[in-house]
LOKENU-293241 format. One line per 10 residues: number of its first residue (from 0); their letters; for each residue x, y, z of N, C-alpha, C. Coordinates in nm, 2 decimals. Layout:
BEGIN
NUM = a = X,Y,Z,X,Y,Z,X,Y,Z; ... .
END
This chain:
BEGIN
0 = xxxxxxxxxx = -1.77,-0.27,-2.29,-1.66,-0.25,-2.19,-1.70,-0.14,-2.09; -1.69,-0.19,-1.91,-1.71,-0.06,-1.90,-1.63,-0.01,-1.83; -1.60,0.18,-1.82,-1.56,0.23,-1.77,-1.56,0.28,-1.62; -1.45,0.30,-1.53,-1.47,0.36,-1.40,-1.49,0.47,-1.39; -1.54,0.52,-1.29,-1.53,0.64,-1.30,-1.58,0.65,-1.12; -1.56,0.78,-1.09,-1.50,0.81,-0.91,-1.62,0.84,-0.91; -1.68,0.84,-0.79,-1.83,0.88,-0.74,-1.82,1.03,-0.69; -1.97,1.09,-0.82,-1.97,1.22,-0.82,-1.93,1.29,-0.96; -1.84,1.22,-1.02,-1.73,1.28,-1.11,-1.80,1.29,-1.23; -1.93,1.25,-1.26,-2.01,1.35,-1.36,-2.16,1.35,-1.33 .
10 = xxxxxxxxxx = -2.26,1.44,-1.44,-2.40,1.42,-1.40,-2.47,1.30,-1.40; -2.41,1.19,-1.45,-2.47,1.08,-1.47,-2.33,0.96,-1.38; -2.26,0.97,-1.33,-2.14,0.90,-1.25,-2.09,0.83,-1.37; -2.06,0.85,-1.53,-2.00,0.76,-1.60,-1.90,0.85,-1.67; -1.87,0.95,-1.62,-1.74,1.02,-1.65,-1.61,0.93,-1.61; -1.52,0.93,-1.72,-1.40,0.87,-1.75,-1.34,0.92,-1.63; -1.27,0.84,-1.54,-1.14,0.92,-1.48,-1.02,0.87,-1.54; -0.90,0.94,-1.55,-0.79,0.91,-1.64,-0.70,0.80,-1.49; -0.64,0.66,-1.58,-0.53,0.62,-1.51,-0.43,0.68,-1.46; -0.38,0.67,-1.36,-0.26,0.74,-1.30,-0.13,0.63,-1.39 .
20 = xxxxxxxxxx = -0.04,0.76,-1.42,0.08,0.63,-1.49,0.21,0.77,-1.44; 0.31,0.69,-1.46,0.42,0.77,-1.39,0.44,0.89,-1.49; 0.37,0.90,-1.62,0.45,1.06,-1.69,0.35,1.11,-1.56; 0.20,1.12,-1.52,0.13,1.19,-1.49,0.18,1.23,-1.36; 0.25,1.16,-1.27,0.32,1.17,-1.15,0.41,1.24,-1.17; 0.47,1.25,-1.30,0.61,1.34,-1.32,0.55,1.48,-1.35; 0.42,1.48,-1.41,0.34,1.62,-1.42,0.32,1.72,-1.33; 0.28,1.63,-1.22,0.21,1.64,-1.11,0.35,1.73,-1.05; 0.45,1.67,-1.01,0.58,1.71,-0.98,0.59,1.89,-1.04; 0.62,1.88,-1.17,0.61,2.01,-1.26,0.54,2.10,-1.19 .
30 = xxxxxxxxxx = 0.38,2.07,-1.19,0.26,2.13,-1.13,0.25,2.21,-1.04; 0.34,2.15,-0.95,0.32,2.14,-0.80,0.18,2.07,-0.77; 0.15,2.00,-0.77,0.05,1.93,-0.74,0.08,1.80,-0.66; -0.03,1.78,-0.51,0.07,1.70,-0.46,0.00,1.52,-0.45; 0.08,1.47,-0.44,0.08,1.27,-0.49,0.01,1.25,-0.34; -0.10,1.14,-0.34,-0.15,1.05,-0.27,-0.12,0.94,-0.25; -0.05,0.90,-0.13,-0.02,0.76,-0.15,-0.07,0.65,-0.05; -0.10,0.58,-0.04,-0.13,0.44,0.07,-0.10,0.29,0.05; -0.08,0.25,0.15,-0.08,0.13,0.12,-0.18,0.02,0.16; -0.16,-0.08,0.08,-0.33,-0.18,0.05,-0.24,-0.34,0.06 .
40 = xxxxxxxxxx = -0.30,-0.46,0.13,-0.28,-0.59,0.12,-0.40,-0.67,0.02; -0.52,-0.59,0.00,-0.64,-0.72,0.02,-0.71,-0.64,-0.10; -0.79,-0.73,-0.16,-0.90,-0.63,-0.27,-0.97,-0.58,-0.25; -1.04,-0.58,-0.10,-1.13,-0.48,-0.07,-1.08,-0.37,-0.05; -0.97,-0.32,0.06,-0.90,-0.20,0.09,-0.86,-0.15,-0.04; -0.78,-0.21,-0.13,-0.76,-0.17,-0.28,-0.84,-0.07,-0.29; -1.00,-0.14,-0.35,-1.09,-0.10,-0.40,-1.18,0.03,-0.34; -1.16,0.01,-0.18,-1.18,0.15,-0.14,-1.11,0.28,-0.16; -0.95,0.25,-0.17,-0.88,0.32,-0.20,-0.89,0.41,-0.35; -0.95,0.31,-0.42,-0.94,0.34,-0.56,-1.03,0.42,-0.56 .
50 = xxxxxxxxxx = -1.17,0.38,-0.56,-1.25,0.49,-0.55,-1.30,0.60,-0.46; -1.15,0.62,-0.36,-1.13,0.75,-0.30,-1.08,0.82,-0.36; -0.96,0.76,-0.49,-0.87,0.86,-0.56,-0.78,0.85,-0.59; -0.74,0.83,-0.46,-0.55,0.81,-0.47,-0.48,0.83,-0.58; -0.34,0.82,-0.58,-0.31,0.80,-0.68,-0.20,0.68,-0.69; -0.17,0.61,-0.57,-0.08,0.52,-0.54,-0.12,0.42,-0.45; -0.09,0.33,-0.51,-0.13,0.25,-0.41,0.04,0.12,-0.34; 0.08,0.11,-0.27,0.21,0.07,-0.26,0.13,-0.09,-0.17; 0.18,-0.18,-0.20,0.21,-0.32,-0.17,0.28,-0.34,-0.09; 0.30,-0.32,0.06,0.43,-0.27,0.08,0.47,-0.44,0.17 .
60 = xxxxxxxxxx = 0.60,-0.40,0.21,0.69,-0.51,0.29,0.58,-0.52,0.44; 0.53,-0.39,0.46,0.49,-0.38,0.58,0.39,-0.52,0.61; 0.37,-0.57,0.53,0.26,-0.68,0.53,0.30,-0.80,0.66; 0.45,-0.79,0.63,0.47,-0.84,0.74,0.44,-0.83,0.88; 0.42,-0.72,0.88,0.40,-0.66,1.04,0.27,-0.65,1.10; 0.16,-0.58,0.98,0.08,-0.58,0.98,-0.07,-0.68,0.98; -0.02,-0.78,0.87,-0.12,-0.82,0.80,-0.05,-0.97,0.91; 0.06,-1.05,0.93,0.12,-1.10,0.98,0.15,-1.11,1.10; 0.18,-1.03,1.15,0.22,-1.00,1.32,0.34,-1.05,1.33; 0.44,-1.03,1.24,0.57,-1.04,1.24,0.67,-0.86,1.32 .
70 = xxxxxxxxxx = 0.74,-0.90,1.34,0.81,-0.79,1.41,0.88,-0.65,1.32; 0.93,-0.74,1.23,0.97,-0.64,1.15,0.90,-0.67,1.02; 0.96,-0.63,0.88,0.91,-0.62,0.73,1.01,-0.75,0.69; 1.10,-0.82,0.77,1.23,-0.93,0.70,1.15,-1.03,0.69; 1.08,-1.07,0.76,1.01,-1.20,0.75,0.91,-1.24,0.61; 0.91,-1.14,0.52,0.78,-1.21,0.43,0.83,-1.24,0.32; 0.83,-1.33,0.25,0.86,-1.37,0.12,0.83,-1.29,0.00; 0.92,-1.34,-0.10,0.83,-1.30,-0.25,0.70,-1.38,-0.26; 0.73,-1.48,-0.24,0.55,-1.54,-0.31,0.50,-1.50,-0.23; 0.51,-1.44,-0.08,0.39,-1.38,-0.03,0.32,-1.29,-0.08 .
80 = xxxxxxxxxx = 0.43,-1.18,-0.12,0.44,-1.07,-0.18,0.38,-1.12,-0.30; 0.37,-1.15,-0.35,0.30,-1.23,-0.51,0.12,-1.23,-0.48; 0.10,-1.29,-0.35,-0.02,-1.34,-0.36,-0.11,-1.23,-0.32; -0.01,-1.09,-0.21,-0.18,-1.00,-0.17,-0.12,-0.92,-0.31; -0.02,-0.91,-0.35,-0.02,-0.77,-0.46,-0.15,-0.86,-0.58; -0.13,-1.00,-0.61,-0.24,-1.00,-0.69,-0.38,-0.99,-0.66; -0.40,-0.98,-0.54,-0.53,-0.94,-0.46,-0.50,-0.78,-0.49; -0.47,-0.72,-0.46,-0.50,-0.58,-0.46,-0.50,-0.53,-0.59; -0.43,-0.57,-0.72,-0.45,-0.59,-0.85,-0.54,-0.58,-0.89; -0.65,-0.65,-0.88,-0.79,-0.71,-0.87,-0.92,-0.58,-0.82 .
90 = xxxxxxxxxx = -0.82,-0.51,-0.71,-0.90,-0.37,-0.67,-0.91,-0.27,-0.77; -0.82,-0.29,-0.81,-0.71,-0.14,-0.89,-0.76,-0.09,-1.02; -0.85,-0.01,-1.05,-0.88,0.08,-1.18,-0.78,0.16,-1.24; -0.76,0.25,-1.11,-0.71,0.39,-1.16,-0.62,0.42,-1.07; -0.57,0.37,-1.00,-0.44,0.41,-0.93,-0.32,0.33,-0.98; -0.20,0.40,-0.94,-0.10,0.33,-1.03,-0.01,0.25,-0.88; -0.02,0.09,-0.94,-0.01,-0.01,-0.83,0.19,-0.03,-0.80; 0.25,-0.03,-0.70,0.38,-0.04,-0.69,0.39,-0.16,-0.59; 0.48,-0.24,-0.57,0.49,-0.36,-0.51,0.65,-0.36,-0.47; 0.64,-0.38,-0.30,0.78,-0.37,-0.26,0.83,-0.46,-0.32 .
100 = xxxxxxxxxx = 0.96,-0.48,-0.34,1.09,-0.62,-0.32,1.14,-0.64,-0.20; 1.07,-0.75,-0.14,1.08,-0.77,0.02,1.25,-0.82,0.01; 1.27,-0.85,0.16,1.44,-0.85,0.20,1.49,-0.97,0.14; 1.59,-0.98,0.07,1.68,-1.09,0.00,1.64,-1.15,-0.15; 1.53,-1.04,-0.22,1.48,-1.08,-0.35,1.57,-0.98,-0.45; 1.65,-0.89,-0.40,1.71,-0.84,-0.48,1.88,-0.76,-0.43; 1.90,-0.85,-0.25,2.03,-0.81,-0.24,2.08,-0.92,-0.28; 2.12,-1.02,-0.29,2.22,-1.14,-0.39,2.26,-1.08,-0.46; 2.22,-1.07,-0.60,2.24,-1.00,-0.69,2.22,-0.96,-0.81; 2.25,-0.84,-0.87,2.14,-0.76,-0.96,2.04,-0.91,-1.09 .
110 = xxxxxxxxxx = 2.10,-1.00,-1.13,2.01,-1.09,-1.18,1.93,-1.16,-1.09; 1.92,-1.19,-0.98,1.85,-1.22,-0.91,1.70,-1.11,-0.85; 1.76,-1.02,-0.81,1.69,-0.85,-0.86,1.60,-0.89,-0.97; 1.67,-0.86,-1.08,1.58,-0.88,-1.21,1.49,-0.99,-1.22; 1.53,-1.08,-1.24,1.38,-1.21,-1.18,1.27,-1.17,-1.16; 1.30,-1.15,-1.05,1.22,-1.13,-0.88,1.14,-1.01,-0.95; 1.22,-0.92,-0.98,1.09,-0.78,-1.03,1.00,-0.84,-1.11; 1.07,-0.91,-1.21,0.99,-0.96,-1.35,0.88,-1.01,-1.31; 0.88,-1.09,-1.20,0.80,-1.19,-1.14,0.66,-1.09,-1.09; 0.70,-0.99,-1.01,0.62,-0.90,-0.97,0.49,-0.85,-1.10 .
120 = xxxxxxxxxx = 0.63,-0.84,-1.18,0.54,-0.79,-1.32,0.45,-0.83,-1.36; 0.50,-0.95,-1.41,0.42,-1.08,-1.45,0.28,-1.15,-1.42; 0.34,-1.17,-1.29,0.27,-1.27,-1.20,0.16,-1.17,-1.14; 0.16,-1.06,-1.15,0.07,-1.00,-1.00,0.03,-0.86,-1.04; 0.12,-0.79,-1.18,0.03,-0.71,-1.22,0.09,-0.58,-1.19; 0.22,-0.56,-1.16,0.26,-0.48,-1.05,0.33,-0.34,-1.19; 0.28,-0.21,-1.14,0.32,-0.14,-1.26,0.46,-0.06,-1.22; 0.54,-0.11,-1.12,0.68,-0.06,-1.08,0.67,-0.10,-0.95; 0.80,-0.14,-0.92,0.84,-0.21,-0.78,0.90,-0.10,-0.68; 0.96,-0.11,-0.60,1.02,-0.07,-0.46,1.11,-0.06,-0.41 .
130 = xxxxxxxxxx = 1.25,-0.04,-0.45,1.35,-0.12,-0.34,1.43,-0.05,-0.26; 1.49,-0.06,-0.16,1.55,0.03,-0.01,1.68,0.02,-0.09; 1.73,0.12,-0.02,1.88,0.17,-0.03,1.94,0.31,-0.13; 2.06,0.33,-0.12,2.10,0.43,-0.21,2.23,0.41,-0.30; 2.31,0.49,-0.33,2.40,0.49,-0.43,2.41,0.33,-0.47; 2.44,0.24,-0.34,2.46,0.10,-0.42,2.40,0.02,-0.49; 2.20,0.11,-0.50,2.17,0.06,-0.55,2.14,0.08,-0.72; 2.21,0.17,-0.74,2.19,0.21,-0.87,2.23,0.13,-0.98; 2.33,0.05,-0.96,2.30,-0.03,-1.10,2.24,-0.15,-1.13; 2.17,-0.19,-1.02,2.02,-0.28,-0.99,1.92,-0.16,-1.09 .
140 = xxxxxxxxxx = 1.91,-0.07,-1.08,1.83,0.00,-1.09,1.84,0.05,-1.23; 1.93,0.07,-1.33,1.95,0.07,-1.44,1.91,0.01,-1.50; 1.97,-0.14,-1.47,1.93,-0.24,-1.51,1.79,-0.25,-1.52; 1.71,-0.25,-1.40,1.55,-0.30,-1.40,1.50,-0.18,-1.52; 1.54,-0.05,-1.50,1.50,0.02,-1.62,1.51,-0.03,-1.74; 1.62,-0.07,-1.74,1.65,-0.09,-1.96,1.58,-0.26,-1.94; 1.51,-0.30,-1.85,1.43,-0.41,-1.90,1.23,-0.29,-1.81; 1.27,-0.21,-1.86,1.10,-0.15,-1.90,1.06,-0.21,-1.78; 1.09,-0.22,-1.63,1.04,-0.19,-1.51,1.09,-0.09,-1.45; 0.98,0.01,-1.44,1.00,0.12,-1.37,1.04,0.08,-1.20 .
150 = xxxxxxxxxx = 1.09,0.21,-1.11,1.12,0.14,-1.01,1.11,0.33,-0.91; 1.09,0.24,-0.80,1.04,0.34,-0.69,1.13,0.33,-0.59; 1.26,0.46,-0.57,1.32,0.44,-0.45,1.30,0.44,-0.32; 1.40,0.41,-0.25,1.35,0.44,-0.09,1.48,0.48,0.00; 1.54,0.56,0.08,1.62,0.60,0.13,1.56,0.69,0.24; 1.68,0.67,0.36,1.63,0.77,0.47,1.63,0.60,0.61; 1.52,0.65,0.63,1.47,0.53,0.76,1.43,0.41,0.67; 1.54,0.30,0.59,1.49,0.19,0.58,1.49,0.10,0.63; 1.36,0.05,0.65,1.33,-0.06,0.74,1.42,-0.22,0.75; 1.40,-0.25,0.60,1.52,-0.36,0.60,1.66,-0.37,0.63 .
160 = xxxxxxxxxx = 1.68,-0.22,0.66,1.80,-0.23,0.74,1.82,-0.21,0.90; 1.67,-0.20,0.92,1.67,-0.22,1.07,1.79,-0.29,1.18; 1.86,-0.38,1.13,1.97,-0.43,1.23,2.12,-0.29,1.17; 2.10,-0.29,1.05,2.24,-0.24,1.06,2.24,-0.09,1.12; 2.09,-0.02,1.15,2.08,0.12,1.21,2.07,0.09,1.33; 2.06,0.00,1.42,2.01,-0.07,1.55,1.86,0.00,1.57; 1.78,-0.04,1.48,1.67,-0.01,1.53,1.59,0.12,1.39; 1.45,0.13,1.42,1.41,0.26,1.34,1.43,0.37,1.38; 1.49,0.44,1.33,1.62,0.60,1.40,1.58,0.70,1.25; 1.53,0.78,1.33,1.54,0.89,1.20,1.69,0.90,1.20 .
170 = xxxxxxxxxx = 1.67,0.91,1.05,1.82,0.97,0.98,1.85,1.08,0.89; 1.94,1.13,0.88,1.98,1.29,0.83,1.97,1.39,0.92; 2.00,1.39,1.07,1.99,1.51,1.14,2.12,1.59,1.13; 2.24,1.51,1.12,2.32,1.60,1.08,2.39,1.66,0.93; 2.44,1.79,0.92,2.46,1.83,0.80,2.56,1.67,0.73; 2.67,1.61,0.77,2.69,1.50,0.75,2.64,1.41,0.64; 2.50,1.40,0.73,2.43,1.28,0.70,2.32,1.32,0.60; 2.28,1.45,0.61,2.20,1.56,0.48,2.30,1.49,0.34; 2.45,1.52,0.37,2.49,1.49,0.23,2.52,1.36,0.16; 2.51,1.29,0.29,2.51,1.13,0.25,2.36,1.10,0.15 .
180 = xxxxxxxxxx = 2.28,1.17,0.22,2.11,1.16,0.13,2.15,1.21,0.04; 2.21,1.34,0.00,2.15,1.42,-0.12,2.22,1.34,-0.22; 2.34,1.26,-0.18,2.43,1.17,-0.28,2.34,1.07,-0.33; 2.30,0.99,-0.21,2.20,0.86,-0.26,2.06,0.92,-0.34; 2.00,1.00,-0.30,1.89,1.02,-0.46,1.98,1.07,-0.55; 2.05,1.15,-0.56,2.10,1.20,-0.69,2.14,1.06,-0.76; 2.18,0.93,-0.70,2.24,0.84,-0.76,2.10,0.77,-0.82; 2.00,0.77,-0.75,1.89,0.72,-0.76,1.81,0.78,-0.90; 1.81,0.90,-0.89,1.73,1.02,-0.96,1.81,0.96,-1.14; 1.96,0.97,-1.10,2.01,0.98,-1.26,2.01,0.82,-1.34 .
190 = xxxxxxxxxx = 2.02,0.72,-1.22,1.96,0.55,-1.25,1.84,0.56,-1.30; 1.73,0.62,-1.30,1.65,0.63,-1.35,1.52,0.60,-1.26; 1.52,0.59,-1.14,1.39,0.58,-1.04,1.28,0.70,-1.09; 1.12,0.65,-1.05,1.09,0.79,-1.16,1.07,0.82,-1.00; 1.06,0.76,-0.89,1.01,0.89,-0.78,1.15,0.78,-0.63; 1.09,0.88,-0.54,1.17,0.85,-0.46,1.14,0.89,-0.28; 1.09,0.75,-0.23,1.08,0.75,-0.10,1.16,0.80,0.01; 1.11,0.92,0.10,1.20,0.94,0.18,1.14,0.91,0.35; 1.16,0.81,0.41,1.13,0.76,0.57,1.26,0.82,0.65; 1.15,0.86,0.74,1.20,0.89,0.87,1.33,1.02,0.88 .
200 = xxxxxxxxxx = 1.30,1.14,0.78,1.44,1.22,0.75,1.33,1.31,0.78; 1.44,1.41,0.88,1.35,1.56,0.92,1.33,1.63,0.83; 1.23,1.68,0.85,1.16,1.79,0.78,1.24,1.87,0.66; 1.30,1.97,0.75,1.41,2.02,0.66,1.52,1.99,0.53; 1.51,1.85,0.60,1.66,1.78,0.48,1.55,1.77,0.38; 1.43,1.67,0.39,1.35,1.67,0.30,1.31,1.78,0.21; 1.27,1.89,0.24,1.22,2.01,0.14,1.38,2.02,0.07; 1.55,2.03,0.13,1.61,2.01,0.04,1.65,1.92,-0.03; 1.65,1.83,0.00,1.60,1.67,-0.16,1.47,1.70,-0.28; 1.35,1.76,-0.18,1.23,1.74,-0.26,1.29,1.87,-0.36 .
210 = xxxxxxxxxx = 1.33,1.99,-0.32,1.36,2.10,-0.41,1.51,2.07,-0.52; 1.57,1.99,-0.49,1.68,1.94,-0.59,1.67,1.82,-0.71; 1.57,1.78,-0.64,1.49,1.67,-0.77,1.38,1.71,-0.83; 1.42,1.63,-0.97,1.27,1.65,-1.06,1.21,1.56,-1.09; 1.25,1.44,-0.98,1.14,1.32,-0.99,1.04,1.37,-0.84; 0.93,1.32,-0.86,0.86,1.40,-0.68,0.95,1.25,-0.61; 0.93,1.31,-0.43,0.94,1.25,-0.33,0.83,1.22,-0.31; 0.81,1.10,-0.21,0.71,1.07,-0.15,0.73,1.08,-0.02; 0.70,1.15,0.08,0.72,1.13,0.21,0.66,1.02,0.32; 0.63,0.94,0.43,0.68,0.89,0.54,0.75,0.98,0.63 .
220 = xxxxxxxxxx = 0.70,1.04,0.76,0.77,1.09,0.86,0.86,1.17,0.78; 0.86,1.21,0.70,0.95,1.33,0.65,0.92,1.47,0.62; 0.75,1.50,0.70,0.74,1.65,0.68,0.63,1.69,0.56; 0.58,1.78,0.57,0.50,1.81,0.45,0.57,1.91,0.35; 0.74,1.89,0.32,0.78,1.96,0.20,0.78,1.83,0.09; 0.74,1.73,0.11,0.77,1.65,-0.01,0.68,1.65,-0.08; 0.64,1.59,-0.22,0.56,1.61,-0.35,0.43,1.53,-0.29; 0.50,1.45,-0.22,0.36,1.35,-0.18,0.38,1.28,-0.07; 0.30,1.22,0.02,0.29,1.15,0.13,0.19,0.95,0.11; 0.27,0.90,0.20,0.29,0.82,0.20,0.22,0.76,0.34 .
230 = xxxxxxxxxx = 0.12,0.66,0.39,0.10,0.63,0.50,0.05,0.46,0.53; 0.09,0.41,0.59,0.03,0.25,0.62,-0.14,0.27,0.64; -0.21,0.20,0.56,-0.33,0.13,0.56,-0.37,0.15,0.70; -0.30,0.06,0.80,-0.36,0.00,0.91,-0.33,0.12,1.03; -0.22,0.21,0.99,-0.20,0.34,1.05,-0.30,0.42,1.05; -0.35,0.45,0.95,-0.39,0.56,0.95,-0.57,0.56,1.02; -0.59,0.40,0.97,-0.71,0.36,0.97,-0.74,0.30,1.10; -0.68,0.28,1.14,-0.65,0.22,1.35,-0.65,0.10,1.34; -0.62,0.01,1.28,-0.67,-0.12,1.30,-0.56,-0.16,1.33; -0.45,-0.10,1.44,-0.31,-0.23,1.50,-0.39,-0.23,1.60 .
240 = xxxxxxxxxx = -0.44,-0.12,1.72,-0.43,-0.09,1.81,-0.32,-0.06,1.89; -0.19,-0.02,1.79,-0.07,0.07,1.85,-0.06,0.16,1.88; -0.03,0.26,1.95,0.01,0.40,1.97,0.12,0.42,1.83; 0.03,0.51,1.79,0.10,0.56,1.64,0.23,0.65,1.68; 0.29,0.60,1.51,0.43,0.73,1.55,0.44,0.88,1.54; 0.48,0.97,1.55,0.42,1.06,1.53,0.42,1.17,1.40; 0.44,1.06,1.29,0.42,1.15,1.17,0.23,1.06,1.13; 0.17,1.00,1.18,0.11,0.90,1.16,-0.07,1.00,1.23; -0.15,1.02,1.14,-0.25,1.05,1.17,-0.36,0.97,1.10; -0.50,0.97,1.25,-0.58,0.85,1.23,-0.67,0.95,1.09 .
250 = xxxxxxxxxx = -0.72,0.89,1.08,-0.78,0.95,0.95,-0.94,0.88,0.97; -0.94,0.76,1.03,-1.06,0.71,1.08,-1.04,0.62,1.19; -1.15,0.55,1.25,-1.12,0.47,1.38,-1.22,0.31,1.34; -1.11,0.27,1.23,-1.17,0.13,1.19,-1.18,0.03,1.32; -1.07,0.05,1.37,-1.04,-0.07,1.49,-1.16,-0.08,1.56; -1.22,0.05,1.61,-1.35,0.07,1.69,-1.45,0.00,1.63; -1.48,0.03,1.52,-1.61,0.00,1.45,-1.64,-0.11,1.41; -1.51,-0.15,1.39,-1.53,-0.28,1.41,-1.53,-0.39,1.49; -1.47,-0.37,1.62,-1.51,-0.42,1.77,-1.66,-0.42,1.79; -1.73,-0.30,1.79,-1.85,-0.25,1.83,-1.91,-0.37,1.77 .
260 = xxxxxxxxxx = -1.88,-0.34,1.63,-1.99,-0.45,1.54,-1.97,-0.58,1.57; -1.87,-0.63,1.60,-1.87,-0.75,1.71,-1.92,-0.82,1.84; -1.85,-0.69,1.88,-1.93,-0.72,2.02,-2.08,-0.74,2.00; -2.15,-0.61,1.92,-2.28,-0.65,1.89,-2.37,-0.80,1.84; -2.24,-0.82,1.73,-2.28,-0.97,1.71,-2.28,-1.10,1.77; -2.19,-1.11,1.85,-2.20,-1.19,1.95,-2.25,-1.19,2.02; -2.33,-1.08,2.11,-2.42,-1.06,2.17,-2.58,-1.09,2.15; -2.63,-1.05,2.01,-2.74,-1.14,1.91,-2.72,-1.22,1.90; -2.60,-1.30,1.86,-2.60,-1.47,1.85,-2.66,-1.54,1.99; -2.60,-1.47,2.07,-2.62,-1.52,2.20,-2.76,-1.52,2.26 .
270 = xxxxxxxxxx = -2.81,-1.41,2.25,-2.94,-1.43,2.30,-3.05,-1.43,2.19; -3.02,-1.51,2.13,-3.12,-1.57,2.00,-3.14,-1.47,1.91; -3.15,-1.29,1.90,-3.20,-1.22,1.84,-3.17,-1.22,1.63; -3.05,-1.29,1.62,-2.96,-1.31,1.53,-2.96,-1.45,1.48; -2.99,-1.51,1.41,-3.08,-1.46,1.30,-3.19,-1.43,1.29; -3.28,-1.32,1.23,-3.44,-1.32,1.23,-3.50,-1.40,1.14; -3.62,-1.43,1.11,-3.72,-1.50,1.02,-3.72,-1.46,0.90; -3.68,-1.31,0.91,-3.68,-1.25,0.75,-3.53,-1.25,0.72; -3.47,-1.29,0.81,-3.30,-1.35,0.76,-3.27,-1.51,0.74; -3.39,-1.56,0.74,-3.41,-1.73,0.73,-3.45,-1.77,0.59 .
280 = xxxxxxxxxx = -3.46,-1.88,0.53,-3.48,-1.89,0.41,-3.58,-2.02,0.47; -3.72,-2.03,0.36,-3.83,-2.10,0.39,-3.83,-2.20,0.27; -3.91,-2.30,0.35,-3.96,-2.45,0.21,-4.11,-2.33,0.16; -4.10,-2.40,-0.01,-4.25,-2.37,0.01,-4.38,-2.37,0.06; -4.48,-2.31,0.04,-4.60,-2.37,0.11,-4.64,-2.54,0.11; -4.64,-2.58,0.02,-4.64,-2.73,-0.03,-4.57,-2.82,0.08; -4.43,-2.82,0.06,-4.33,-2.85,0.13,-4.37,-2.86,0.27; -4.40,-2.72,0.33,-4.46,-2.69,0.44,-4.56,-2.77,0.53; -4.66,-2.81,0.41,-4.77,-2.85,0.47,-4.74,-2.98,0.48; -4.67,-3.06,0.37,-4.60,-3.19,0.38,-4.53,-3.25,0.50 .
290 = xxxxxxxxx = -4.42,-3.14,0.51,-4.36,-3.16,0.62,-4.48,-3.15,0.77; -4.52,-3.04,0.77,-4.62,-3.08,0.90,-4.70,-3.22,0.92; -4.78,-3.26,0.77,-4.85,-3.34,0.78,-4.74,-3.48,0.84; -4.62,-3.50,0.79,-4.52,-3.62,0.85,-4.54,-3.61,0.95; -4.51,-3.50,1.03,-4.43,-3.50,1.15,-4.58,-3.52,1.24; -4.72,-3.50,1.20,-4.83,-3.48,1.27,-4.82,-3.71,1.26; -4.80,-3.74,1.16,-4.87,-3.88,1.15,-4.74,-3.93,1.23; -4.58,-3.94,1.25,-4.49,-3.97,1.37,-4.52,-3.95,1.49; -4.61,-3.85,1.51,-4.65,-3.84,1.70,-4.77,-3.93,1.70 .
END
């Protein structure tokens, strides 16, 4: 059997690294120690992630937007959702893998919810799911607990509610609307979510959420008082070619590098240099001489 282990992480690279599982994320919390998170569609990205560290890897709705060129996150199904989370499954050693519940797999109703998670489970490997909203969502959320799926909130800027906020609007600027949040995790927190997403909530309200809970936050545009941060794959790494938001930092310039390497390719295809001789695959000498001799006795 073998083991993973992170590059570097002992004198010989076959040092054990321990799985990430949610007590360790609840440790981490205690610690002060803070959570890595990203999100991944594909087994490659997965697998780079993994052996950077992380400690999360989220499946997210964004797939729509991103991986799809859909507008918002409403458009993608569960079985979509089924097929990259089992691709990024397939990446996954040591990070602990979460998988949104895209739009309408778990607002119907809480058995409908339950399914749909199970399915996640099941089907694709997923070690706790995702779902937007607050206080209403808590007895969806019980539920998925006392059937042994963990679950990962989300409140603040959710996306699947994009029509009912007219749009992506940070939320909680006023004292107001601080208490409307602090209501929705507390409802979240005592349902049993072991952590809890906060998008698009200023700074401030955040450090008072992150400091009233004892599950960690994950932030999204909410500031660096949360336990852990949160960032899109394709954000961080450039590959929309959007003007980022501005909680959103490049971290590398994939988009480029990979242009370049195109353009370059196409440019060798073009003027013959691509493929070379020692990129060619040959008949034997035998073969060789055979073939010459045919083609000498047809002329």
């Amino acid at each position: 059997m073998s083991v993973w282990s992170a590059p570097g992480s002992g004198l010989d690279g076959c040092s054990r690294v321990k799985k990430v599982t949610i007590p360790s994320l609840l440790e981490k919390k205690r610690l002060g120690q803070r959570i890595s998170a990203i999100t991944a569609y594909d087994f490659s990205s997965a697998k780079l992630i993994d052996e950077a560290g992380l400690d999360i890897v989220l499946v997210g709705d964004s797939v729509a937007m991103v991986m799809q060129g859909h507008e918002s996150t409403l458009e993608v199904t569960l079985d979509e959702m089924l097929v990259y989370a089992r691709a990024v499954r397939r990446g996954l050693k040591r990070a602990l893998l979460v998988v949104d519940m895209p739009f309408g797999s778990y607002q119907v109703d809480d058995a409908d919810g339950i399914r749909n998670a199970v399915r996640l489970v099941k089907e694709a490997g997923a070690e706790a799911v995702k779902l937007e909203g607050g206080i209403t969502r808590a007895p969806l959320i019980r539920r998925l607990v006392d059937a042994e799926i963990p679950v990962m909130g989300h409140v603040g800027l959710t996306p699947q509610a994009v029509h009912r906020m007219g749009g992506y609007k940070v939320q909680g600027r006023t004292l107001a609307a601080v208490e409307l949040l602090r209501r929705d995790v507390q409802a979240l927190a005592e349902a049993g979510c072991f952590s809890i997403v906060l998008e698009g909530v200023p700074r401030e309200a955040a450090a008072i959420l992150t400091a009233e809970l004892d599950i960690p936050t994950i932030g999204i545009g909410a500031g660096p008082d949360c336990d852990g941060q949160i960032l899109v794959w394709h954000d961080a790494m450039n590959l929309t070619g959007a003007a980022p938001a501005r909680f959103v930092r490049r971290y590398a310039d994939a988009g480029k590098l990979m242009r370049d390497g195109l353009v370059r390719y196409r440019a060798e295809v073009e003027d013959g240099s691509f493929p070379s001789d020692a990129e060619s695959y040959h008949m034997s000498g035998e073969a060789k001489e055979l073939l010459n001799l045919q083609q000498a006795v047809a002329s």
